[in-house]
N, C-alpha and C positions, 0 to 999 in steps of 0.2 A: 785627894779624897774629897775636900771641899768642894772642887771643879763637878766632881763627879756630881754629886749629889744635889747642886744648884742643878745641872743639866737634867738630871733623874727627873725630880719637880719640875721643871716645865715642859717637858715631854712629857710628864703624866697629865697637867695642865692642862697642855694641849690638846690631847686625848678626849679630856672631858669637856672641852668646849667643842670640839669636833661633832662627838656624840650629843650632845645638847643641839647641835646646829643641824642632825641631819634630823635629832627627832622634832624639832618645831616645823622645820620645813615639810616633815611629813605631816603634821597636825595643819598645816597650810594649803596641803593638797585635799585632805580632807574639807578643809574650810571651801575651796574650790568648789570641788564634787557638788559638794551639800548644795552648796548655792545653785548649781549645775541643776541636781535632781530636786529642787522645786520646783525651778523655772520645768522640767518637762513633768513633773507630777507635785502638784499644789498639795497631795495631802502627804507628801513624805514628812514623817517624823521626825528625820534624823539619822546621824550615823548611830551602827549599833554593831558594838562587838560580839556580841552571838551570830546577829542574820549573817558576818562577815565571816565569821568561823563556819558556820552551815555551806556558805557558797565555796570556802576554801575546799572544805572538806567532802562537796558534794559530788558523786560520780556521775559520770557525762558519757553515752556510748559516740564515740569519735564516728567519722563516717570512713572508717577503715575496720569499723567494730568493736573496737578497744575501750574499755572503760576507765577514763583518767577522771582526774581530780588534779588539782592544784599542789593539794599535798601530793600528788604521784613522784613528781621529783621534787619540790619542797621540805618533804618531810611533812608530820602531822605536826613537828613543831618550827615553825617561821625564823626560830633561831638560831635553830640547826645548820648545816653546809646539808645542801641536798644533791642530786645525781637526777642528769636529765636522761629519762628513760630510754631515749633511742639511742644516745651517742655515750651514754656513760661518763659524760665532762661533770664534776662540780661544782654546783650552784654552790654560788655565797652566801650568808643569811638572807632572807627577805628582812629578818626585824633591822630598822635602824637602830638600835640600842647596842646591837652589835657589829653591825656593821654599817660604819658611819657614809658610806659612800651610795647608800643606799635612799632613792628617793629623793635625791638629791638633784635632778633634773628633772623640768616637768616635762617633755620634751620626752628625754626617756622611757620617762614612764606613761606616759601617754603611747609610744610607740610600744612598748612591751603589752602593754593592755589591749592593746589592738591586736597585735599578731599574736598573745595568747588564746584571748576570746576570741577569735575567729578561730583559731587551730582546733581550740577546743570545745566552745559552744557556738559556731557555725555564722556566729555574729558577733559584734561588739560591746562590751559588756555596758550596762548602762550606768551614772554620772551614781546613782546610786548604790547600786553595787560596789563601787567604785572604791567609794567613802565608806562602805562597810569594812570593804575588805582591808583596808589601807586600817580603819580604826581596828581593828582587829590583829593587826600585823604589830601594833605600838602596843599590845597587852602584852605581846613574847619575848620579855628578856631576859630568860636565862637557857643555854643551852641546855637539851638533857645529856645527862652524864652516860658515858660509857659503860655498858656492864662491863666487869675484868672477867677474865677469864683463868 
C-alpha cells in the first residue's frame, strides 16, 4: 500500500509540473506574438483577454457561406473537448490548463494558426491576434459541467 501511494504522489506531481510547463510555454508564445505585433504595429497595447475572447467567439461567413467561429468546434468554452464541424473527430482542450499537450510546440502552433486563419478568415491571422487569442485561452480552466439528465 506504501508502494502505491509513493507512486500515487508522483504521478500527481508529475501531472502538475506538466500542466505548469504547458501553461508557461503558452505565456511564452504569447510573449513572442507581443513582441511580433509591435514590431508590425507600434501602438499595440498588449495581449488582452477580451479582444481574444471577441476574435474566438467572432462569426466569419466562409467562402462556401458558412458561418463559423472558432468556438464552432471549440466549444464557447477552450476547456471543453470540442467536435470539428465537418468530420465530427474530437478536439481536445485548446486551454493548456487542461490539457498539457497543448501549445506546446511553437511550430504547431504556428501551423494550426495558419491553416485555421486562412480556412476560416481567408488570411493569416496576425502576431496580435495571435497573443490575444492564445491570452485568452490561459483564462479557461475549468471544464463546464455536464447537465444530467
Amino acid at each position: 500500500m506504501k508502494k502505491f501511494s509513493i507512486l500515487l504522489v508522483a504521478l500527481l506531481g508529475f501531472s502538475a509540473i506538466s500542466a505548469h510547463a504547458s501553461i508557461a510555454n503558452a505565456k511564452k508564445l504569447v510573449l513572442i506574438y507581443h513582441t511580433q505585433a509591435i514590431a508590425e504595429n507600434k501602438e499595440f497595447a498588449g495581449p488582452s483577454a477580451e479582444e481574444g475572447k471577441a476574435f474566438f467567439n467572432n462569426k466569419v461567413k466562409t467562402a462556401n457561406g458558412k458561418e463559423v467561429a472558432c468556438a464552432s468546434c471549440h466549444t464557447a468554452n477552450p476547456a471543453n473537448n470540442g467536435k470539428n464541424i465537418e468530420t465530427g473527430k474530437v478536439i481536445k482542450p485548446l486551454s493548456p490548463v487542461v490539457n498539457t499537450k497543448r501549445f506546446s510546440d511553437f511550430d504547431k502552433v504556428e501551423a494550426k494558426f495558419s491553416q485555421h486563419c486562412v480556412d476560416i478568415l481567408g488570411m493569416d491571422c496576425t502576431a496580435a491576434q495571435k497573443a490575444n487569442y492564445i491570452t485568452y485561452v490561459l483564462t479557461e480552466k475549468t471544464p463546464t459541467a455536464k447537465a444530467k439528465k
